[in-house]
C-alpha positions in Angstrom: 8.1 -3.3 13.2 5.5 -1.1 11.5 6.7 0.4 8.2 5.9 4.0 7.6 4.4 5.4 3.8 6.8 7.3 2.1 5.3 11.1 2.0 5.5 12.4 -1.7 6.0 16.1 -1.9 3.0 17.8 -3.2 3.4 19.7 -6.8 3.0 23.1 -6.6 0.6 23.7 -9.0 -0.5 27.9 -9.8 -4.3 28.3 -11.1 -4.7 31.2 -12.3 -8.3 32.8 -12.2 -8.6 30.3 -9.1 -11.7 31.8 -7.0 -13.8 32.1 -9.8 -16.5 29.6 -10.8 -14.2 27.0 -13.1 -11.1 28.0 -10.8 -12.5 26.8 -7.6 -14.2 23.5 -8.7 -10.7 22.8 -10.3 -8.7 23.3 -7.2 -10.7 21.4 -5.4 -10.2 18.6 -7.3 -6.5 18.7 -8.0 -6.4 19.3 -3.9 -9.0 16.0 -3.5 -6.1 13.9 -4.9 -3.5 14.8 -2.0 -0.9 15.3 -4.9 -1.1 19.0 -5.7 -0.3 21.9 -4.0 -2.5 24.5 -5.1 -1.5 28.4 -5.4 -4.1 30.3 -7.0 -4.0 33.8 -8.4 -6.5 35.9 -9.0 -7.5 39.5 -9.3 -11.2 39.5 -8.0 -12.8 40.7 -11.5 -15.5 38.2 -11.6 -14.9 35.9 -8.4 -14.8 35.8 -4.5 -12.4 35.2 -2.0 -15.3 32.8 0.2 -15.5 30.5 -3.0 -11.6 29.0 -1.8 -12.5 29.3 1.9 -15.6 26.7 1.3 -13.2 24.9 -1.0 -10.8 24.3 1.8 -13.7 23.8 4.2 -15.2 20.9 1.9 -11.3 19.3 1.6 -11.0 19.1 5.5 -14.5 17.5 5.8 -13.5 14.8 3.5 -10.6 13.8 5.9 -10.5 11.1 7.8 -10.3 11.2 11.4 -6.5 10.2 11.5 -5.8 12.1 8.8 -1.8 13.1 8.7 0.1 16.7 9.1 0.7 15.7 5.0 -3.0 15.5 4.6 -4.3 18.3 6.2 -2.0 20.5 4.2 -3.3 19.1 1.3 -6.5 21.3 2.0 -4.8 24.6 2.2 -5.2 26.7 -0.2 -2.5 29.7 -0.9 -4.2 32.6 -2.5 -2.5 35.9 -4.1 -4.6 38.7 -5.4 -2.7 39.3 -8.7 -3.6 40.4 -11.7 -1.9 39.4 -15.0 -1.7 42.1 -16.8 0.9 43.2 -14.3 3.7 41.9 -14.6 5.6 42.8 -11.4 2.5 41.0 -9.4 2.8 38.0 -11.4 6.8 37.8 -10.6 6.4 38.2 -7.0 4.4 35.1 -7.1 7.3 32.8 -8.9 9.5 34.7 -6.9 8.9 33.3 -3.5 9.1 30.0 -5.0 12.1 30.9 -6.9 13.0 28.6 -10.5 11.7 25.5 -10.6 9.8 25.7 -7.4 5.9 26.0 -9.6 5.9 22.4 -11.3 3.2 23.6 -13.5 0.6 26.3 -14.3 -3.5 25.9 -15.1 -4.4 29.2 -16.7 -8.2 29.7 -16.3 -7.8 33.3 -15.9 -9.7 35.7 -18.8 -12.7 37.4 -19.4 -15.5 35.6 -20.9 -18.4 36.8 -22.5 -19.2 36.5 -26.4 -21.3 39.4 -26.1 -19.6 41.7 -24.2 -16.4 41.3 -26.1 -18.2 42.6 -29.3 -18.9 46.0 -27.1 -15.2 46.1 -25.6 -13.2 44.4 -27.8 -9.9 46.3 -26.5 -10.4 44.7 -22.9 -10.7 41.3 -24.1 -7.4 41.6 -26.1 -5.8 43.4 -23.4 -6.6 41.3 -20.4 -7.1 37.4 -22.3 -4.0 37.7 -25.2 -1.4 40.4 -23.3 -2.5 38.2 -19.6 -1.5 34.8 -21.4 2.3 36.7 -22.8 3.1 38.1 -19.6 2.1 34.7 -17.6 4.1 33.2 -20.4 7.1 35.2 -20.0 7.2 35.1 -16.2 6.9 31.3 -16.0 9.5 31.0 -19.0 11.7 33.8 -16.7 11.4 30.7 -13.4 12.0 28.0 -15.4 8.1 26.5 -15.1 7.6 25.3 -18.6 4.4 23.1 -18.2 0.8 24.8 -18.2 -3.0 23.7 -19.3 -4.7 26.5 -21.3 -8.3 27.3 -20.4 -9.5 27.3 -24.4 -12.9 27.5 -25.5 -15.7 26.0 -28.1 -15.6 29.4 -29.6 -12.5 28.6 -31.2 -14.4 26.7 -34.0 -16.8 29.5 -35.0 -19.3 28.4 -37.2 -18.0 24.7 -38.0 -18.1 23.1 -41.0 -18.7 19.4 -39.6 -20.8 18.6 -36.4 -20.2 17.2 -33.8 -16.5 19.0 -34.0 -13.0 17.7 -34.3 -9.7 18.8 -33.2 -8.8 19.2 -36.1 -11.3 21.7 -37.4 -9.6 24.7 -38.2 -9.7 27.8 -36.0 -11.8 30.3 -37.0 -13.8 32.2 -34.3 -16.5 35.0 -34.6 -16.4 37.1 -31.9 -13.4 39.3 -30.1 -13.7 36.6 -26.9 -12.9 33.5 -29.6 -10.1 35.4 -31.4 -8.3 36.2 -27.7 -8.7 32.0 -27.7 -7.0 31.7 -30.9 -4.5 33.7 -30.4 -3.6 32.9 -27.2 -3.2 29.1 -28.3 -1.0 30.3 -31.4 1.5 31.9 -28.8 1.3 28.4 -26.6 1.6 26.8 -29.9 4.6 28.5 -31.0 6.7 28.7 -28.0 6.1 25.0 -27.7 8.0 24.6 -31.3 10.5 27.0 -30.3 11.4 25.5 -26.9 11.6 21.1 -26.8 11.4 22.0 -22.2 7.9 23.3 -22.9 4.6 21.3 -23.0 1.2 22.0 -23.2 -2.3 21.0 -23.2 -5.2 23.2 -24.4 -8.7 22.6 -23.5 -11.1 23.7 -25.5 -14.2 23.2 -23.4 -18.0 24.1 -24.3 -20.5 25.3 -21.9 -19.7 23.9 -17.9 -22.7 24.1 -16.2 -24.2 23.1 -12.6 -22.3 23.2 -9.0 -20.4 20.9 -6.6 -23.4 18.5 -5.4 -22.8 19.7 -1.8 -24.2 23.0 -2.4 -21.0 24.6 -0.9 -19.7 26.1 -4.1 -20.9 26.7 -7.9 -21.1 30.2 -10.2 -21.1 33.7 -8.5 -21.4 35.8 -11.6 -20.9 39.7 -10.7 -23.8 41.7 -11.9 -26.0 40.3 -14.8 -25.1 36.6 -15.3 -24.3 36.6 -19.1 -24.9 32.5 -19.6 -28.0 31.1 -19.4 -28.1 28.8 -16.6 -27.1 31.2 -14.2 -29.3 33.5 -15.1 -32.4 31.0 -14.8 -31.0 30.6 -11.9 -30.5 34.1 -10.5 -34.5 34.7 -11.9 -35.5 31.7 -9.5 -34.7 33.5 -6.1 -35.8 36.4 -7.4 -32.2 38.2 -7.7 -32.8 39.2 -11.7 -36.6 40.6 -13.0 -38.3 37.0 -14.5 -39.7 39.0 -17.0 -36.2 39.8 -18.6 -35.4 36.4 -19.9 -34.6 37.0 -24.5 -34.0 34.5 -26.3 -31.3 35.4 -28.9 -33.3 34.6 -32.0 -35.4 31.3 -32.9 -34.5 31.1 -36.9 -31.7 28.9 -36.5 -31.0 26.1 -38.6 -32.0 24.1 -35.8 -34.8 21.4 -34.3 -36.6 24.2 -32.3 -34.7 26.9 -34.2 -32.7 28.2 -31.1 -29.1 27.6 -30.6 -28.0 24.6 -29.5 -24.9 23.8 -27.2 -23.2 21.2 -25.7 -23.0 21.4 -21.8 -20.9 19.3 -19.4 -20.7 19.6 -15.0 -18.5 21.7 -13.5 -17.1 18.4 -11.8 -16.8 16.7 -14.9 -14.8 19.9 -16.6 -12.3 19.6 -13.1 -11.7 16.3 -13.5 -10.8 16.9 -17.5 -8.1 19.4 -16.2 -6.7 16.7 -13.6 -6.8 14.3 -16.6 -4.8 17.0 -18.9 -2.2 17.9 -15.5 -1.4 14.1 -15.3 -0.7 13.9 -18.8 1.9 16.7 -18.5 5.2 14.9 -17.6 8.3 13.9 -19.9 6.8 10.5 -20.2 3.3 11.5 -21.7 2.0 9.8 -24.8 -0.1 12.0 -25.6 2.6 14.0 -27.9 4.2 13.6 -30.8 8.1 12.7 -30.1 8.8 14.2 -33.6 6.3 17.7 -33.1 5.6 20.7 -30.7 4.8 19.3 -27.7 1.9 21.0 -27.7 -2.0 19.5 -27.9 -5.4 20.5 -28.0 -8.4 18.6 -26.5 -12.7 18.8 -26.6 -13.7 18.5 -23.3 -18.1 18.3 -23.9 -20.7 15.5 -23.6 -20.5 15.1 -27.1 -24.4 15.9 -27.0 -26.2 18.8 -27.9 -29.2 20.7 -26.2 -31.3 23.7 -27.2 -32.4 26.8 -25.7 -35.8 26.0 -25.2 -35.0 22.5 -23.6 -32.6 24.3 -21.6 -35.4 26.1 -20.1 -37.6 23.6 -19.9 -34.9 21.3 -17.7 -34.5 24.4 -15.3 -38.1 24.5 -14.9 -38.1 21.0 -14.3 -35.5 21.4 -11.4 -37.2 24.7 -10.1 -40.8 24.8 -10.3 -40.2 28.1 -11.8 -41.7 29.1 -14.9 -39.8 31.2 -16.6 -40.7 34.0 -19.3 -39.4 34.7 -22.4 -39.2 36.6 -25.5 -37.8 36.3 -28.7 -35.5 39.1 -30.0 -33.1 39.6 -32.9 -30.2 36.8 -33.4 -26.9 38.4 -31.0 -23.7 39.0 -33.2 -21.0 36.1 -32.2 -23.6 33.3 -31.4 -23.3 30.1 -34.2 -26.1 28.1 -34.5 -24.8 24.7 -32.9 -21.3 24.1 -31.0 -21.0 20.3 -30.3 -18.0 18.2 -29.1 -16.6 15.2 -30.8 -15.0 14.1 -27.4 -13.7 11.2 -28.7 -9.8 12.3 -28.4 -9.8 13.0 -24.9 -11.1 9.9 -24.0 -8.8 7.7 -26.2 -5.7 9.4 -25.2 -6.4 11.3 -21.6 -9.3 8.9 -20.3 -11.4 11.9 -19.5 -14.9 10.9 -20.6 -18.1 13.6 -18.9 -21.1 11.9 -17.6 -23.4 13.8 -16.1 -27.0 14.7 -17.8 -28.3 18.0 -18.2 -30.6 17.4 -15.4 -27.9 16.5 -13.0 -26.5 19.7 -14.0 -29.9 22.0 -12.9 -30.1 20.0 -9.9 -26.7 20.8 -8.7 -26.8 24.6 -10.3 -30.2 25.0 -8.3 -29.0 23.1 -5.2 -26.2 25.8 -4.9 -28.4 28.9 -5.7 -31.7 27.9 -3.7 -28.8 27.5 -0.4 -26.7 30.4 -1.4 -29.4 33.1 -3.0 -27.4 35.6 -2.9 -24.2 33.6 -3.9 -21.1 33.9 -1.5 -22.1 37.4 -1.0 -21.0 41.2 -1.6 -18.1 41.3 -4.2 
């Protein structure tokens, strides 16, 4: 008599800020696993509703040919255009599910540029610091007491030790950094105030490239604000490849231009399944006496310049780009690289991929998809 596999129920897991360019590679892989139930919210600001439909697409392909009912539902993708900064949107969402029913939260949603925080500084705290409280409050409110916070490098500011700890203190230096800080102070805190709560914040440098099937990677709206995307946007022609500045080229640095650390997209999704495995009453990753609260570089651990950033796109383009120098940009630190040592001591995470797998996949995506998934 044949015996038949126990089916697990899948975790419902919510990502917020899922369509958008970390958001999708990250439910893809919590989905890959056949473990997670994946409900992602999202309001549309900077993402597109095709990015989760190609996710989906790219789960089924994966299947087997006998794959089961359990299986194929693993690839579905529930999606609620929400914003967070309303509340009553984000409680119809735990709502349907009622308490208890969302095991845990990711919480990729926020606004992300260093320079365009300087010019709208209000936005930033509005949508990145009051988004986190009401998320906080609603999942507090439903009894869903685990989430993984989307932190960033800019956390560190200028730091005074390279590559960077933990442990450095927090000190950031533009709006975009301070809605980090703060909104890791309010995980923080509730963590101390509440023993059901746990946490794990991710402070993650710059995630770069695509999926390596071409099917999904970055769909900035308007003016891609990072660098590789924009190289990438100037090699099918979609932004003028006479616009490219470089943000100054005085830095206390090999080439003089800021250098950064950069990990895959892929790599980055895999550290956030790493930090949702580590989320359960059994983790060691926490202090039994503390907050149950911890923070984690996610990076290579290597650092690359401006100019060598270029160069590596020209390598995986043919394109050569133009550039010119202007005046440093308010907010930018001269190097930001991970000590990565914790995460892989304590979560196993560990990123692998080179710089050059990174263009490849970045330009396999953008060369098939010119003009990304589309109209917004």
């Amino acid at each position: 008599m044949s015996q038949v596999a126990e089916i697990v129920p899948l975790r419902k897991v919510l990502v917020t800020g899922g369509a958008g360019y970390i958001g999708s590679h990250v439910i893809y892989t919590l989905q890959k696993t056949r473990r997670y139930k994946v409900i992602s919210l999202d309001n549309g600001y900077n993402s597109h509703p095709d990015a989760l439909s190609r996710v989906s697409a790219l789960l089924r392909s994966e299947l087997p040919a006998d794959a089961s009912e359990h299986d194929i539902e693993s690839t579905e993708i529930e999606t609620h255009n929400s914003d967070l900064t309303r509340r009553d949107e984000i409680r119809a969402v735990f709502e349907k599910y009622g308490k208890g029913g969302i095991w845990g939260v990711v919480h990729l949603a926020a606004h992300k540029a260093v320079g365009e925080s300087v010019e709208i500084p209000l936005t930033y705290y509005e949508n990145n610091v009051a988004g986190t409280l009401f998320l906080l409050q609603t999942m507090k409110e439903y009894e869903c007491t685990r989430i993984i916070y989307s932190s960033s490098a800019t956390v560190y500011g200028t730091p005074p030790t390279i590559p960077i700890p933990e442990t450095t203190r927090l000190e950031a230096d533009s709006p975009y950094g301070n809605t980090k800080v703060m909104s890791e102070t309010i995980i923080h805190d509730l963590c101390c105030a509440d023993s059901k709560w746990s946490a794990i914040s991710l402070r993650y440098f710059n995630p770069a490239g695509a999926h390596p099937s071409g099917q999904i990677g970055e769909h900035p709206k308007g003016r891609p604000e990072n660098l590789l995307p924009l190289l990438a946007h100037m090699g099918v022609g979609r932004v003028d490849a006479a616009t490219l500045q470089v943000f100054g080229n005085d830095y206390p640095t090999p080439d003089g231009t800021c250098v950064r650390d950069y990990l895959h997209i892929i790599d980055l999704a895999e550290g956030h399944l790493s930090a949702l495995e580590a989320l359960n009453q059994d983790s060691k990753v926490f202090d039994t006496s503390g907050a149950r609260f911890k923070a984690y570089n996610l990076g290579l651990g290597r650092g690359v310049s401006v100019f060598e950033i270029i160069a590596a796109m020209h390598k995986a383009t043919g394109v050569e780009f133009k550039y010119e120098i202007v005046g440093r940009r308010r907010g930018d630190v001269p190097k930001l690289i991970a000590d990565p040592t914790l995460a892989e001591n304590e979560l196993g995470f560990k990123a692998t991929q080179e710089l050059s797998v990174m263009c490849r996949d970045l330009w396999n995506f953008q060369s098939k998809n010119p003009d990304g998934y589309g109209e917004f």
